[in-house]
C-alpha positions as CSV (number, residue, x, y, z in Angstrom):
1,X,0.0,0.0,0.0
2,X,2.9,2.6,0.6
3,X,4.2,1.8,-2.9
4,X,0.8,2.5,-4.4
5,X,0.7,5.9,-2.1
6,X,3.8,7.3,-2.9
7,X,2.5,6.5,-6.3
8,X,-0.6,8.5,-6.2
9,X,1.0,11.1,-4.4
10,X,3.6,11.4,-7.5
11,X,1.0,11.9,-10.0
12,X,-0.7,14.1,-8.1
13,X,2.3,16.6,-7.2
14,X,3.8,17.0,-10.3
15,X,0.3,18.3,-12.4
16,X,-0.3,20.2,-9.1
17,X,2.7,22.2,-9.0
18,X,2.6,22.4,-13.0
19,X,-1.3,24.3,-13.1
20,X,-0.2,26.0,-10.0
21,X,2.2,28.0,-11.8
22,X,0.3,28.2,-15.3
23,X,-2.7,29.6,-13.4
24,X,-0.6,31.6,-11.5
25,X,1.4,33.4,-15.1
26,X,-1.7,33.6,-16.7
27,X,-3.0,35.6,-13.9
28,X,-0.1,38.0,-13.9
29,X,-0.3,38.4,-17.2
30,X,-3.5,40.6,-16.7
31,X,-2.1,42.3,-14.0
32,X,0.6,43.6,-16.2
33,X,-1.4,44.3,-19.3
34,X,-3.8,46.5,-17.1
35,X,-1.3,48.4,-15.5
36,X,1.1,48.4,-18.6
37,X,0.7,52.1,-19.0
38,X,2.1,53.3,-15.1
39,X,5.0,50.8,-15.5
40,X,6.6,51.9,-19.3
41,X,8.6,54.7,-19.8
42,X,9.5,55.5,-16.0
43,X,13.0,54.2,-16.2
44,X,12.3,51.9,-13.5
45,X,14.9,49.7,-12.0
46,X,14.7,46.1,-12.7
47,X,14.6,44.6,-9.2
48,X,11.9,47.2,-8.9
49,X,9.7,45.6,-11.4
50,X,10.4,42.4,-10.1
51,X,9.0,43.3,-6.5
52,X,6.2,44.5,-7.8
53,X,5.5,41.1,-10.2
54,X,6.5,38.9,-7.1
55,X,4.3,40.9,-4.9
56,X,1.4,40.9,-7.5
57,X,1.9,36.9,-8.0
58,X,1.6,36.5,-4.1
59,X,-2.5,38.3,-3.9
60,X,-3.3,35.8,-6.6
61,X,-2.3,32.9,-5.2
62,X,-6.2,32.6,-3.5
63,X,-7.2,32.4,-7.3
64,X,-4.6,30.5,-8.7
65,X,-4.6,27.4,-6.0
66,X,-8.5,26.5,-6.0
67,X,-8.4,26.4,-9.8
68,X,-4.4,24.5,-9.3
69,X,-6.5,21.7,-7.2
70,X,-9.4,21.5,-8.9
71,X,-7.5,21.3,-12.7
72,X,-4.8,18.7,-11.5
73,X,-6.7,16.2,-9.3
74,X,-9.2,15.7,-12.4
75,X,-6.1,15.5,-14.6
76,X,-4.5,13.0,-12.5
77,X,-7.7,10.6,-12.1
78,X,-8.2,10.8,-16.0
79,X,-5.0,9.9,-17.0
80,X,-5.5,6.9,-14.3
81,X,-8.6,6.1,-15.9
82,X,-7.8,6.6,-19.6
83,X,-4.5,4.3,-19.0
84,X,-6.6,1.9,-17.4
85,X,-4.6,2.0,-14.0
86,X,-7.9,3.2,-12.2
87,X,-9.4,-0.1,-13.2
88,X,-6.2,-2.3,-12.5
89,X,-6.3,-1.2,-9.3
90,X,-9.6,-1.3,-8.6
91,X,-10.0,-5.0,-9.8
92,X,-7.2,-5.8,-7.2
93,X,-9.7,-5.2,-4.6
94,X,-8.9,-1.3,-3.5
95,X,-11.7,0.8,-3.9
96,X,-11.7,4.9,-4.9
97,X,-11.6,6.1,-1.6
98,X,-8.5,4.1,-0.5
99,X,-6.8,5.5,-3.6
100,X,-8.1,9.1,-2.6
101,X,-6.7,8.2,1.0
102,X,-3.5,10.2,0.5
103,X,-4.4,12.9,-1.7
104,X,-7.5,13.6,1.1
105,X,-4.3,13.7,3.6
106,X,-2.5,16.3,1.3
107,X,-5.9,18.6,0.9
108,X,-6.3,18.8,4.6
109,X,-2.5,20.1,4.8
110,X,-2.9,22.4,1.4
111,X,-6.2,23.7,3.2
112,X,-4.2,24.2,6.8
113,X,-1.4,26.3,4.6
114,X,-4.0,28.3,2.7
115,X,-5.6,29.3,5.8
116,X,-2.2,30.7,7.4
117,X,-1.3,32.7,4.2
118,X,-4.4,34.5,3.6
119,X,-4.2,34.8,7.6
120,X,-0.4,35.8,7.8
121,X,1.3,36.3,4.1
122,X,-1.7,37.4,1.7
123,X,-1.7,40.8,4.0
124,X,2.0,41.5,4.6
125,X,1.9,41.1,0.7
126,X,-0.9,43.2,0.4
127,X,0.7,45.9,1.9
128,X,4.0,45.5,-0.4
129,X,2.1,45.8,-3.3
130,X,-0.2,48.3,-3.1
131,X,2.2,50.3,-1.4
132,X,5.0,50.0,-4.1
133,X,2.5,50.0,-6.9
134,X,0.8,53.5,-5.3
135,X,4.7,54.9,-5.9
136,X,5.3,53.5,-9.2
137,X,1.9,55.3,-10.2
138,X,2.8,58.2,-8.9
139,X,6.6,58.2,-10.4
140,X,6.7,60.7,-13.0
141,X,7.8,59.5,-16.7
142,X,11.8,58.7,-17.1
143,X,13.2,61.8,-18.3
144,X,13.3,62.5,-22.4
145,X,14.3,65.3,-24.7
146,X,12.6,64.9,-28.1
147,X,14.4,67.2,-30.8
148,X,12.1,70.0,-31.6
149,X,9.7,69.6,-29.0
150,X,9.1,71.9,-25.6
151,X,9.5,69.3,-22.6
152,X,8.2,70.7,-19.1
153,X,8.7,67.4,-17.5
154,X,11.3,69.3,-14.8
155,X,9.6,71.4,-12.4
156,X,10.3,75.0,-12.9
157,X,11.6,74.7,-16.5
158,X,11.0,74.0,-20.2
159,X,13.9,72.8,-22.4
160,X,13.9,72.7,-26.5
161,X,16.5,71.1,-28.7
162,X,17.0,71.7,-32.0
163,X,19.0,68.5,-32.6
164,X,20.3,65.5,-30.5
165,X,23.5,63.2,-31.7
166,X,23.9,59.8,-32.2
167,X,25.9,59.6,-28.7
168,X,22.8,60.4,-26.9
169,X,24.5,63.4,-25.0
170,X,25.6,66.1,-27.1
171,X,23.1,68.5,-28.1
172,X,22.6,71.8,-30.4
173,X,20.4,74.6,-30.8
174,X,19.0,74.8,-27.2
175,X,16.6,76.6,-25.1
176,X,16.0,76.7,-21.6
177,X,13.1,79.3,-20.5
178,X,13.5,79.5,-16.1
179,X,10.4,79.8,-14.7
180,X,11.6,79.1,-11.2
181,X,10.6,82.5,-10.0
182,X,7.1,82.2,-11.3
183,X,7.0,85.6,-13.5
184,X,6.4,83.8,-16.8
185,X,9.0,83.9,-19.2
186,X,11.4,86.7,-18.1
187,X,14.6,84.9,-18.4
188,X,15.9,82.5,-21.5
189,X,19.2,81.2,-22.1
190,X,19.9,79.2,-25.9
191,X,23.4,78.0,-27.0
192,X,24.4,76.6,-30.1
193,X,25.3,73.4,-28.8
194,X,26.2,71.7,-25.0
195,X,26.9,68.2,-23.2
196,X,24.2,66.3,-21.1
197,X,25.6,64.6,-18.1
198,X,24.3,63.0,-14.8
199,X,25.6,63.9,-11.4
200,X,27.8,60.9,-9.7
201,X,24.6,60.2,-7.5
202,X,22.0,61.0,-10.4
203,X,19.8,63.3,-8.6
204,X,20.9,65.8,-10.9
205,X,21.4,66.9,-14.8
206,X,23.9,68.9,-15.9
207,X,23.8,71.4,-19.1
208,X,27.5,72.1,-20.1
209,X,26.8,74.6,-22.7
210,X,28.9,76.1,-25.4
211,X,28.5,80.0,-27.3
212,X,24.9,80.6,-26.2
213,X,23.1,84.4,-24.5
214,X,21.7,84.8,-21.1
215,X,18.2,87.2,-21.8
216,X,16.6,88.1,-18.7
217,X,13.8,91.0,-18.1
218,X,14.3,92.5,-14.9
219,X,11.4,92.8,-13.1
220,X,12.8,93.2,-9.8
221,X,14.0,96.8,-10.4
222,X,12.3,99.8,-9.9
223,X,10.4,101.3,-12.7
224,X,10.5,98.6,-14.3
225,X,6.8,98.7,-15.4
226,X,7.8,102.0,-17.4
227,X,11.7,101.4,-18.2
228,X,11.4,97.3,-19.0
229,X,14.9,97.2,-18.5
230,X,16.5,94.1,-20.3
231,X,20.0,92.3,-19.6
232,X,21.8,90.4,-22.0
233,X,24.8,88.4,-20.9
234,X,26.5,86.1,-23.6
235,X,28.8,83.5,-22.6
236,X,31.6,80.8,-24.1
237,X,31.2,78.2,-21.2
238,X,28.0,77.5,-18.6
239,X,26.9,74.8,-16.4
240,X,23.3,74.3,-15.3
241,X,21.7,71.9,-13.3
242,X,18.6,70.7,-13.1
243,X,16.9,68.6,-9.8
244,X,16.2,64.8,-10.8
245,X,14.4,63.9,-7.6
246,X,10.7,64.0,-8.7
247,X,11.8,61.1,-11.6
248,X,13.4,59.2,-8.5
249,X,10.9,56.6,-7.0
250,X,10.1,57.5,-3.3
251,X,8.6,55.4,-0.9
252,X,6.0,55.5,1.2
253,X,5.6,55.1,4.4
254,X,3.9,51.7,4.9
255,X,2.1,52.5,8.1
256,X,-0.2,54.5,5.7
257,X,-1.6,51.2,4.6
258,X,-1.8,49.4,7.3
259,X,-5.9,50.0,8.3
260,X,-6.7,49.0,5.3
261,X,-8.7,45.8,5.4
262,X,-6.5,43.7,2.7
263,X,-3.7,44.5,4.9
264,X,-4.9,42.8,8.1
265,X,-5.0,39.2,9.6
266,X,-8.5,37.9,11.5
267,X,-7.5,39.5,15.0
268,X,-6.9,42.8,13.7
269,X,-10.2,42.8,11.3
270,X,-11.8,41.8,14.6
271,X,-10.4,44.8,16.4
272,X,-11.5,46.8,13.4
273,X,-15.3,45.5,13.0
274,X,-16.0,45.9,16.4
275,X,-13.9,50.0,16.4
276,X,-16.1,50.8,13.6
277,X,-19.3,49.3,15.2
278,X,-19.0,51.4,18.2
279,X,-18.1,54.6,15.9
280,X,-21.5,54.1,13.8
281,X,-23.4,53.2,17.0
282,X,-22.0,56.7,18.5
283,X,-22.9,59.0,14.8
284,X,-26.2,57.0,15.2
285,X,-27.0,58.6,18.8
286,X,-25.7,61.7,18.0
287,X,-27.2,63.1,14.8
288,X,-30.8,61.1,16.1
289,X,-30.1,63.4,19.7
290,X,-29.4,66.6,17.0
291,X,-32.1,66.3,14.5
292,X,-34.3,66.3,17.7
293,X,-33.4,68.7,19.4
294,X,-32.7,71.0,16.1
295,X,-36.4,70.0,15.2
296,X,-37.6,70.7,18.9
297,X,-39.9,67.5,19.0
298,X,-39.4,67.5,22.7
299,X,-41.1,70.1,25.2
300,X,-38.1,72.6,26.2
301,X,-40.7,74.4,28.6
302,X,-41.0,71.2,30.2
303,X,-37.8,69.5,32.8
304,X,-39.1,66.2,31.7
305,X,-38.5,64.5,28.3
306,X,-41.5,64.8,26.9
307,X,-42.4,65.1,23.0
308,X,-44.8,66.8,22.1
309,X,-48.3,66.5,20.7
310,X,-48.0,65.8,16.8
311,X,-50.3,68.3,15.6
312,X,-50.0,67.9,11.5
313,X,-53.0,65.7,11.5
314,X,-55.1,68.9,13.1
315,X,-53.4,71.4,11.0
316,X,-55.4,73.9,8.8
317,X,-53.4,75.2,6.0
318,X,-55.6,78.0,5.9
319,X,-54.6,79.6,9.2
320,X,-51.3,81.2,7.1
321,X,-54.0,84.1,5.5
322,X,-54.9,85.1,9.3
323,X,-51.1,87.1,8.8
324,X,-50.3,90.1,6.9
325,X,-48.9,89.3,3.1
326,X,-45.4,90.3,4.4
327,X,-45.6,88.0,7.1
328,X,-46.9,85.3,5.3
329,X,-44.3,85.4,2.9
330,X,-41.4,85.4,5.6
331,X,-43.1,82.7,7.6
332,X,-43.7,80.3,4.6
333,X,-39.8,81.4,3.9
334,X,-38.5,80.5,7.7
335,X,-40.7,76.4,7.0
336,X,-38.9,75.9,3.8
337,X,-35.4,77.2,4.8
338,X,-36.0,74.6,8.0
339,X,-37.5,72.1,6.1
340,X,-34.2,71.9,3.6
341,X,-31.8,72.7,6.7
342,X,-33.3,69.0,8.1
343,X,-33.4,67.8,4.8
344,X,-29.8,68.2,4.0
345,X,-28.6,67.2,7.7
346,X,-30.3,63.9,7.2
347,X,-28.8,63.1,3.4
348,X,-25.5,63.9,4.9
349,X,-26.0,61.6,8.0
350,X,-28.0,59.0,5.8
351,X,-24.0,58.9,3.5
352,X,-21.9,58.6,6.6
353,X,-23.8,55.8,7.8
354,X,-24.3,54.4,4.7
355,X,-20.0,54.8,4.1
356,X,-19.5,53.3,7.4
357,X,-21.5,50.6,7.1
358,X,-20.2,49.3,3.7
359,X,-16.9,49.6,5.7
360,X,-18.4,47.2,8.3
361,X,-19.3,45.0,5.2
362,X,-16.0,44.7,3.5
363,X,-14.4,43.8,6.5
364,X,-16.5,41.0,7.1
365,X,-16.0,39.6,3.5
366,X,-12.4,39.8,4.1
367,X,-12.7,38.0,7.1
368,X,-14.7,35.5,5.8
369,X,-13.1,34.6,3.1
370,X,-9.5,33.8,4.7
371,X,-11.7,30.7,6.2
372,X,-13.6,30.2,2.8
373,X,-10.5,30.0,0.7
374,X,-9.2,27.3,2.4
375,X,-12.2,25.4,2.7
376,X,-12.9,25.7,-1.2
377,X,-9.5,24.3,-1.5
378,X,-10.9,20.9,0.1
379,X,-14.3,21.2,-1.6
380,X,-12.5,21.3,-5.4
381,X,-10.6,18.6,-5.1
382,X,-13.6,16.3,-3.9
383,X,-15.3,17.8,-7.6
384,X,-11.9,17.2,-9.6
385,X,-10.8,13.8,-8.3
386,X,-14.2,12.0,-8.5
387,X,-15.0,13.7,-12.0
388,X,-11.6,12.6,-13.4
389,X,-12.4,8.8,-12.0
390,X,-15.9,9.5,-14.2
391,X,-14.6,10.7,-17.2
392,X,-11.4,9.1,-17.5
393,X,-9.7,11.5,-20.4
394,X,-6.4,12.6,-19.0
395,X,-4.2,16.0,-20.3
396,X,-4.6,19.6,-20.5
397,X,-8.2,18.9,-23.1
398,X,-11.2,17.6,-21.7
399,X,-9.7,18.1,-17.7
400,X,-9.2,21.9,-19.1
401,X,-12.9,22.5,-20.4
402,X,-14.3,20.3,-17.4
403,X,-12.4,22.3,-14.8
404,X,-12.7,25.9,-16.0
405,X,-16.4,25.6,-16.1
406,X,-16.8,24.6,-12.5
407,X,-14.5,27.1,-11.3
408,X,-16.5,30.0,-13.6
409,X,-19.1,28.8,-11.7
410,X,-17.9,28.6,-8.2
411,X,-16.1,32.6,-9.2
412,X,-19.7,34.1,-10.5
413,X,-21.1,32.8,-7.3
414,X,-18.2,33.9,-5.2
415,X,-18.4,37.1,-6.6
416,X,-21.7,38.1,-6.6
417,X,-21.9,37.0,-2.5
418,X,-19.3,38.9,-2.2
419,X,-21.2,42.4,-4.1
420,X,-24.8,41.7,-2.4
421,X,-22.3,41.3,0.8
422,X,-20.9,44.8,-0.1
423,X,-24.0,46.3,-0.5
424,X,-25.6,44.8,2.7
425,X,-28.4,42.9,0.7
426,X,-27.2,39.6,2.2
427,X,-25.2,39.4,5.8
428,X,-21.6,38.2,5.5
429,X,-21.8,34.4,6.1
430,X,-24.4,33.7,3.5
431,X,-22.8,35.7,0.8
432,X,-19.3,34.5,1.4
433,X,-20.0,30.8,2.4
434,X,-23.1,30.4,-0.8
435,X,-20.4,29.1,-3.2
436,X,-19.1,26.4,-0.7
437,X,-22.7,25.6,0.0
438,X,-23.1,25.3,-3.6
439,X,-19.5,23.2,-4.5
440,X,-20.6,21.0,-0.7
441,X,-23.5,18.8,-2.4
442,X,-22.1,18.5,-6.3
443,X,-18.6,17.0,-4.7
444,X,-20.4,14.6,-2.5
445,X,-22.6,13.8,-5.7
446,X,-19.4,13.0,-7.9
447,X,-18.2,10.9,-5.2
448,X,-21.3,8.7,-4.5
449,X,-21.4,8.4,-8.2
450,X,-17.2,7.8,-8.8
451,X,-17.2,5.4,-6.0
452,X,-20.1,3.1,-7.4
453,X,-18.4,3.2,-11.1
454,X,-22.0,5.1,-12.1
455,X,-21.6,6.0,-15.5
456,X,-22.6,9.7,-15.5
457,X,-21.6,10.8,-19.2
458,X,-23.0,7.6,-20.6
459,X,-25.7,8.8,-23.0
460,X,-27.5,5.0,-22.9
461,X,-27.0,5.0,-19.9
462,X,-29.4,8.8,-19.3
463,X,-31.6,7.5,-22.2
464,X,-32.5,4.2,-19.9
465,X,-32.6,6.5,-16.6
466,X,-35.1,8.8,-18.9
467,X,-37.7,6.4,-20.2
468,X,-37.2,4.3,-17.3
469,X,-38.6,7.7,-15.2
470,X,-41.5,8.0,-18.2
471,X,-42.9,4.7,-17.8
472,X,-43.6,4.8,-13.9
473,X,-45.1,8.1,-14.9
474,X,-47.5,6.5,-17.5
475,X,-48.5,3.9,-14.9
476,X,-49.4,6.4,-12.2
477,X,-51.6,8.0,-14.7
């Protein structure tokens, strides 16, 4: 029997490992064509980019390892059962949940380990990533002259070049318009040609240019609105530089992140929950204690808490004409400024309750689903293995087609729970937990019919079951 273990557990592993890592590039794929445009032309450093993809790889792992489980145990039972090894070793007396025995063994553990990253890994690396990929967004394009074009990429400047060389460096017929002091364009320096090189730590460019004019309109001198004096200074040799440290990546600091859901583990999201709770209890109370006491629905006259009558059933609308015209106006004017005062107060309390609530609600779903990820781990291999046993076609074809069906499935579920969850249609544990509920009875279905050799894609077989149930329905009648 350990021989025939070990043997199971080697077929298993290997296409495990193998879809793991497909599902896993396929995925980061995506995640690099939809942020392709924050991640070209910013001159980023390699190790950088690799970070970010290792960082990115890490959130998908709770997408990548359900489908990983689901795809390889229904490989691994079809090859099984298209080499006719299933049967061999079923007709040598060892039924489909002896040869399971193992693989069960690895779920539980590959359930266990899911649990403790989305509990302990999935939000450090939540963190990572969305705190390097906020930076990387924010970086500012690499920085690039184009000949003949203005660039204003530098703060406080705007640079033109006739021409650039082949060597990259040496350029002619520039223009450099300083608008550092934030007067327009009062001073201008051009040179026929110069040198651009990068200080030793690259936090700075430096112009070395060659036979060019200074022009600078000095608005700093007196008069100057009636004299417009003008100052022209020509030179052989001059060095400007210009600050690099807005195209350098800066980090932020982490801590920022760190109260963000996605970035917390089931005792902190605890801790969060129950914060937030007590704040939207608190607003509750307070703008219920304002709008009453704003409204005056309580007797003020009176020490005792008393509200008063409601007299809008017994009001006559036709008491307003007992005033004068000016004073109707200006009493009519005081109800509606007071109705849209309470109005207003309410739409703006109704939002911050609503905003905190959702809050409430997506803390929950992240909660809950550190527990259901692991648990759909277990639940997709007891769909994959018992299908595979059924349909005995091993590869990437039929196992493919099969599997990606029943993991659309069990996503569309997941996420719409997860958007009524959001949106407080459904409470957490039934929106979360409905696609387990859902994969619970189909996996014990394929494994009552897998371990009784039932022939479930045998169309004689459904054409039997069919007029079998049509007869007993003609004899009732």
């Amino acid at each position: 029997m350990k021989k025939l273990d070990l043997f199971i557990l080697k077929s298993y592993l290997g296409p495990l490992v193998m879809t793991f890592f497909i599902a896993l590039f396929i995925l980061l794929m995506q995640f690099v064509w939809k942020y392709i445009d924050d991640l070209v032309g910013k001159g980023l450093e390699w190790f950088i980019i690799v970070k970010l993809m290792f960082y990115a790889s890490s959130t998908f792992v709770p997408l990548a390892l359900p489908l990983a489980i689901l795809l390889s145990s229904l490989m691994m039972f079809g090859n099984l059962g298209e080499h006719y090894e299933l049967v061999t070793i079923k007709a040598a007396g060892i039924s489909l949940s002896r040869i399971m025995r193992p693989l069960i063994v690895v779920s539980i553990c590959i359930s266990a380990l899911a649990f403790y990253f989305s509990n302990v890994i999935l939000p450090f690396a939540n963190l990572k990533f969305h705190s390097l990929l906020f930076d990387v967004r924010e970086k500012k394009l690499s920085f690039n002259l184009k000949e003949g074009v203005f660039y204003d990429g530098i703060e406080g400047f705007v640079i033109r070049i006739g021409k650039k060389d082949k060597d990259g460096n040496t350029i002619r017929d520039v223009m450099v318009y300083d608008h550092t002091k934030h007067l327009g364009n009062v001073s201008l320096t051009t040179a026929e040609w110069g040198k651009m090189e990068l200080s030793p730590d690259k936090k700075f460019l430096v112009f070395r240019l060659y036979n060019g004019t200074n022009y600078e309109e000095r608005v700093d001198l007196r008069n100057n609105e009636s004299t417009h004096p003008f100052q022209r200074t020509e030179f052989s040799e001059q060095y400007q530089m210009f600050d690099l440290s807005a195209f350098q990546l800066t980090r932020t600091d982490e801590s920022l992140f760190k109260k963000n859901y996605e970035m917390q583990n089931i005792t902190q999201l605890s801790h969060s929950i129950d914060s937030i709770k007590t704040d939207l209890a608190s607003d509750r109370k307070a703008y219920e204690l304002s709008f009453i006491n704003s409204q005056q629905f309580y007797d003020r006259k009176s020490n005792l808490r008393r509200k008063k009558v409601d007299t809008v059933k017994n009001f006559n609308p036709t008491v307003i004409y007992n005033f004068k015209a000016a004073d109707r106006f200006r009493i009519l004017e005081a109800a509606l400024n007071s109705a849209k005062s309470a109005k207003d107060n309410l739409e703006v309390s109704k939002d911050n309750i609503y905003n905190k609530s959702k809050l409430i609600f997506k803390h929950q779903i992240v909660y809950h689903k550190k527990f259901a990820f692991s648990i759909a781990c277990f639940l997709l291999f007891f769909i994959g293995a018992p299908l595979g046993a059924i349909i005995r076609k091993g590869g990437l074809g039929m196992p493919a087609v099969v599997s990606t069906m029943f993991f659309i499935l069990f996503w569309v579920i997941s996420f719409v729970g997860e958007k009524y969850t959001a949106e407080g249609v459904v409470p957490a544990w039934q929106g979360i937990w409905f696609s387990s509920a859902v994969l619970m009875p189909i996996g014990i279905f394929l494994t009552v019919k897998a371990t009784n050799d039932a022939s479930l894609f045998d169309v004689d077989a459904w054409l039997n079951f069919f007029k079998k149930l049509f007869k007993l329905r003609e004899r009732r009648i």
